[in-house]
C-alpha positions as CSV (number, residue, x, y, z in Angstrom):
1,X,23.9,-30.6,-38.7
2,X,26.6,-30.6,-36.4
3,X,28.8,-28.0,-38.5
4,X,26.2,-25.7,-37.7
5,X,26.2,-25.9,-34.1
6,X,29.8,-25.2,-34.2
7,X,29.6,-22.6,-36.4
8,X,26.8,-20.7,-34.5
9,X,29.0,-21.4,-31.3
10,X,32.2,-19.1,-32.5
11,X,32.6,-15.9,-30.7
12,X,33.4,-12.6,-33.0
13,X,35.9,-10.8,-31.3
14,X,36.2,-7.2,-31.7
15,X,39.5,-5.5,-29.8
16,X,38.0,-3.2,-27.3
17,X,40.8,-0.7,-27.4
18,X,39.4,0.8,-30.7
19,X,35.7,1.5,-29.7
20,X,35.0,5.3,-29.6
21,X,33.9,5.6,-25.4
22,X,31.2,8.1,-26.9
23,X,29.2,5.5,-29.1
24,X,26.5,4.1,-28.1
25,X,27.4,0.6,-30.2
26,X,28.9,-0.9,-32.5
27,X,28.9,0.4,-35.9
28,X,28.9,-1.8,-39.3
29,X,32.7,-0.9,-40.1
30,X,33.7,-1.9,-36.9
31,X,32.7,-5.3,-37.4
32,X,33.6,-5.5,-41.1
33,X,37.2,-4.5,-39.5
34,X,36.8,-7.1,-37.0
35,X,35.7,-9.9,-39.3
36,X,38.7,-9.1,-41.8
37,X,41.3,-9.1,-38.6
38,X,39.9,-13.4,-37.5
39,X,39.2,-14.5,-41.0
40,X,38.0,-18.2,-39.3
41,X,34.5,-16.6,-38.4
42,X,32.4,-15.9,-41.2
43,X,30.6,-12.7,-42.1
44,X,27.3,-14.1,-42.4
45,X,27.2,-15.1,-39.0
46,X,24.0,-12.9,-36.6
47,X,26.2,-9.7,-35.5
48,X,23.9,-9.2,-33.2
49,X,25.0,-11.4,-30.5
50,X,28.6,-10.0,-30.1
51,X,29.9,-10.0,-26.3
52,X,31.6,-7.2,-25.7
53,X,34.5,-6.4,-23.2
54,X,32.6,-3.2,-21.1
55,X,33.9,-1.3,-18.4
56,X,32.0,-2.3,-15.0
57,X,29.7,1.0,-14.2
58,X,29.5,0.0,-10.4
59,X,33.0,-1.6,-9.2
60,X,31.4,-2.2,-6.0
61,X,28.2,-4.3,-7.1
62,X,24.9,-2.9,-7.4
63,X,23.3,-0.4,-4.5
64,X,22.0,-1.9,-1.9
65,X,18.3,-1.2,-0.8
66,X,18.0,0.2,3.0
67,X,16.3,-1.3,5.1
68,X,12.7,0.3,6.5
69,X,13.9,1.5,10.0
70,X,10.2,1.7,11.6
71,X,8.9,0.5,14.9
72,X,12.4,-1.2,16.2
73,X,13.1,0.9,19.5
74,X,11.3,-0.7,22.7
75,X,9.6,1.4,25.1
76,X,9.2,0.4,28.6
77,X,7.0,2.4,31.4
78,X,5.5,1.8,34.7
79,X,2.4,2.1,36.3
80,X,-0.2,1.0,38.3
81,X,-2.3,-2.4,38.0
82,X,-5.1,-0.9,37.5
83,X,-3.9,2.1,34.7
84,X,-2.2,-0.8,32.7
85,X,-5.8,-3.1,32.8
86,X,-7.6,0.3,31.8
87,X,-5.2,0.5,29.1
88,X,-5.5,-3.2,27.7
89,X,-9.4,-2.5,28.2
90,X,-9.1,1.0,25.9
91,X,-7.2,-0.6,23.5
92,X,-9.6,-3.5,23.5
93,X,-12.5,-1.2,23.1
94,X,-11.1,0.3,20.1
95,X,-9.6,-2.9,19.0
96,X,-6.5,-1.6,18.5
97,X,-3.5,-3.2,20.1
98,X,-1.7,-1.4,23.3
99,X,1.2,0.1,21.4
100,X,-1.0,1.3,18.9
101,X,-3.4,2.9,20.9
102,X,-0.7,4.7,23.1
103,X,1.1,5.8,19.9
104,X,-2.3,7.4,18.9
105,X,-3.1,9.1,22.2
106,X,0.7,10.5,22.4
107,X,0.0,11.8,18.8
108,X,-3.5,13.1,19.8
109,X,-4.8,11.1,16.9
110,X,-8.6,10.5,17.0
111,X,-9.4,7.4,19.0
112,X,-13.1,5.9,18.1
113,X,-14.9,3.0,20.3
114,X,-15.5,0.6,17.8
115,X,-19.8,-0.4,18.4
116,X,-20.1,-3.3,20.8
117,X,-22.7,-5.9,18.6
118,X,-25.4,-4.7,21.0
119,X,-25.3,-1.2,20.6
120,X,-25.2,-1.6,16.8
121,X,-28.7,-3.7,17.5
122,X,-29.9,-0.6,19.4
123,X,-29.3,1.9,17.1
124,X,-30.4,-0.3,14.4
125,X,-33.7,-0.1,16.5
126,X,-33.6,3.6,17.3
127,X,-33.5,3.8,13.5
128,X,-36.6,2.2,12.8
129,X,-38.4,3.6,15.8
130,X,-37.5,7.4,14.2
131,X,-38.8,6.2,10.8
132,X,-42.0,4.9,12.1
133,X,-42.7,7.8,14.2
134,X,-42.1,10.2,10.7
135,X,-44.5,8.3,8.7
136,X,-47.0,8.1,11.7
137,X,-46.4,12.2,11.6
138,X,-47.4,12.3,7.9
139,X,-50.3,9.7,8.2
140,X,-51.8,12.3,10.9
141,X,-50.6,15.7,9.3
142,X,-53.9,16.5,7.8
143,X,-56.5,14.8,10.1
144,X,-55.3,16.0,13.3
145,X,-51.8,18.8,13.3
146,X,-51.4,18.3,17.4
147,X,-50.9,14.5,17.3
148,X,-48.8,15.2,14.0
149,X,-46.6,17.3,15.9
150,X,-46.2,15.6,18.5
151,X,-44.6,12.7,16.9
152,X,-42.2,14.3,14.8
153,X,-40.9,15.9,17.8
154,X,-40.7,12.2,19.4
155,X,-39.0,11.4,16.3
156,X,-36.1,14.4,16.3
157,X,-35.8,13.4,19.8
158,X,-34.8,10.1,18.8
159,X,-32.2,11.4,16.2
160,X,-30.7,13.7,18.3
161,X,-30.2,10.4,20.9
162,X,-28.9,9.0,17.3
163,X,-26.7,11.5,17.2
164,X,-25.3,11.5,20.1
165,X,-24.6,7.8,20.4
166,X,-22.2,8.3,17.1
167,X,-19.8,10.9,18.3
């Protein structure tokens, strides 16, 4: 057993001076050739582990990643007490931090109000009052046109308030 570890730890070594720089390995005469020239190794060993002598293809190590150069300059600016408190409550509004919202208003990127939880509960119930009022519309269409009328225009006017409360 332990002739065969030894065996399977000899190295095949193949002179590197007579490899053809074109090929893209080793070919079966070449290590016939090198087998003949170190007799001690045998010629059943696995030719597939062979280490070969190669020339380094980077001398200087492998290429280096740069580095993402983004956001590192500091800006500093003055102003007034109350511009910088309207700025923190902007950016608050938005929620979006200070820097970010000043990078989007120098870039005249579009700035939305994020909805406050009470004015998501109103136009929740803006909502329901429009749907209401349609199906009261269609409820009255035939019995009596006026009333019909009437409350789809309620209910448009409560869109258009919809409306208006998005943009």
């Amino acid at each position: 057993m332990e002739e065969l570890k030894n065996e399977r730890k000899k190295p095949i070594v193949i002179d590197v001076s007579k490899l053809d720089p074109a090929a893209e390995g080793l070919s079966i005469e070449q290590i016939d050739a090198s087998l003949e020239e170190h007799p001690a190794i045998e010629p059943n060993s696995n030719s597939r582990c062979v280490p070969v002598g190669t020339k380094i293809i980077a001398p200087g190590g492998r290429n280096k990643k740069e580095m993402f150069k983004a956001k590192r300059e500091f800006v500093k600016f003055r102003c007034s007490v109350y511009e910088k408190k309207l700025l923190y409550i902007k950016a608050k509004r938005c929620r979006l931090s200070v820097s970010e919202f000043c990078r989007r208003s120098i870039f005249n990127l579009e700035i939305k109000e994020r909805f406050s939880h009470d004015q998501i509960e109103i136009m929740k119930t803006l909502s329901k009052f429009h749907n209401n009022f349609k199906s009261i519309g269609n409820m009255f269409r035939k019995k009596d046109p006026k009333l019909s009328a009437a409350t789809y225009a309620l209910a448009d006017q409560i869109k258009q308030q919809l409306e208006k409360l998005q943009k």
